[in-house]
C-alpha positions, -999 to +999 in steps of 0.1 A: -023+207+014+007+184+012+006+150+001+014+143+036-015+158+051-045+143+062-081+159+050-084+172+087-051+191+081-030+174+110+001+154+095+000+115+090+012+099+121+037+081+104+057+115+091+086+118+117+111+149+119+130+150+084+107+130+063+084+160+048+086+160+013+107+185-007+093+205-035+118+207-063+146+240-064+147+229-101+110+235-110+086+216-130+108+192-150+109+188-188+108+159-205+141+155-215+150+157-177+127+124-170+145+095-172+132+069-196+119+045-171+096+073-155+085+081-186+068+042-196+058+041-158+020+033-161+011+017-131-013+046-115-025+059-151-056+053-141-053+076-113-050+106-137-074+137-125-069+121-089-069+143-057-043+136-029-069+139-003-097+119-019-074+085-024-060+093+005-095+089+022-108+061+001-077+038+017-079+053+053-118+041+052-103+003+042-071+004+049-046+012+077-024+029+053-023+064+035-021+074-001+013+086+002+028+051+016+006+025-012+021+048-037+059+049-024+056+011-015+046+002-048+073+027-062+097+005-043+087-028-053+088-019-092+122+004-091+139-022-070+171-035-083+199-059-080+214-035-053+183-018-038+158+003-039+159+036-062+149+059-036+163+090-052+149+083-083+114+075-069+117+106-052+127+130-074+099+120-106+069+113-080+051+140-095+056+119-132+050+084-113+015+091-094-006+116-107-018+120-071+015+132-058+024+165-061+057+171-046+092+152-048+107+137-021+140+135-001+153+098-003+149+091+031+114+106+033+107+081+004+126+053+030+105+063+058+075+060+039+078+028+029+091+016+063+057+028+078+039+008+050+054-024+061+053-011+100+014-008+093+009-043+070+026-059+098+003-047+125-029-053+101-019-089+098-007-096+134-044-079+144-062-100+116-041-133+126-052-130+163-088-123+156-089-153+135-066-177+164-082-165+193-119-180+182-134-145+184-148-151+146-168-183+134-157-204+100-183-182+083-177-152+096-140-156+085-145-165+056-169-134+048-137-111+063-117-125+040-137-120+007-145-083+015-103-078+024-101-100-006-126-074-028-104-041-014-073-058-024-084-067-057-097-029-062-061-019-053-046-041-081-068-031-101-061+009-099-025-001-101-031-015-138-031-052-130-058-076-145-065-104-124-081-134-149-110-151-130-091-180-126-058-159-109-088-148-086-103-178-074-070-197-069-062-168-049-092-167-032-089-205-027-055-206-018-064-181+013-095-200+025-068-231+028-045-213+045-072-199+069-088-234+075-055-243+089-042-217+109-083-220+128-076-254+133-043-252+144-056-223+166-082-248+181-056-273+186-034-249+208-062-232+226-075-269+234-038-280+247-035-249+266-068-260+285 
């Protein structure tokens, strides 16, 4: 199965014409045709042994987004440079960058995938951001949402090789509670002026 693939066998939703990844003419790469960079990458080491399908699963149960588009988004935050992106890099070595992956990808398939990352984040947050303006949710129940989202996150960061001190938690976690508290009373403010 591709890394595109869903367990059931259908392909993501987010895979249009021309974005299927590319196996490699050149075979498996040697070393000495990595470049450097690829080669310190560390940031999904601990995702070594890792099965496509069974991360792929683990963030479709939590998340809106597949294995294939965390891993490319991340790609494209760390190999971005003064004048973009690396996308042929990122596609080429991501076999060497996520242990997970198993095929290289065209440039634009690497593109596309991260376009449907944001696509998707964007959608999460505008669904999320309603829920929590529209009064469907109590204070508590809000603030409850946000610690488990808050937990998955941190997961996340954590697979990626970040360590997050307690104290770079809390002030996160506090920091998002404040933010919260103000967009639910802003919300009350404009439902009540709507009235």
């Amino acid at each position: 199965m591709s890394d595109d693939a869903q367990a059931d066998g259908s392909v993501d939703d987010d895979s249009g014409a021309g974005a299927a990844p590319s196996a490699s003419d050149a075979g498996p790469s040697t070393d000495a045709d990595v470049p450097p960079d690829v080669r310190k990458y560390e940031r999904f080491k601990k995702m070594d042994g890792a099965q496509y399908e069974r991360v792929n699963d683990f963030l479709r149960d939590r998340t809106y987004v597949t294995a294939r588009e965390w891993a490319i988004a991340r790609l494209c935050v760390d190999f971005r440079t003064e004048t973009g992106v690396e996308m042929t890099k990122i596609g080429e070595n991501l076999p060497e960058l996520v242990p997970f992956m198993t095929d290289t990808y065209s440039p634009q398939a690497v593109n596309q995938a991260r376009a449907s990352f944001e696509e998707k984040v964007q959608k999460a947050g505008a669904t999320f951001l309603y829920g929590a303006m529209s009064g469907f949710f109590t204070a508590e129940e809000l603030d409850e949402m946000m610690y488990e989202v808050t937990e998955v996150a941190k997961f996340l960061l954590e697979v990626e090789g970040v360590d997050l001190s307690v104290a770079e938690e809390l002030d996160a976690e506090d920091r998002v509670s404040e933010v919260m508290r103000e967009v639910r009373e802003s919300s009350e403010t404009l439902r009540d002026d709507l009235d």
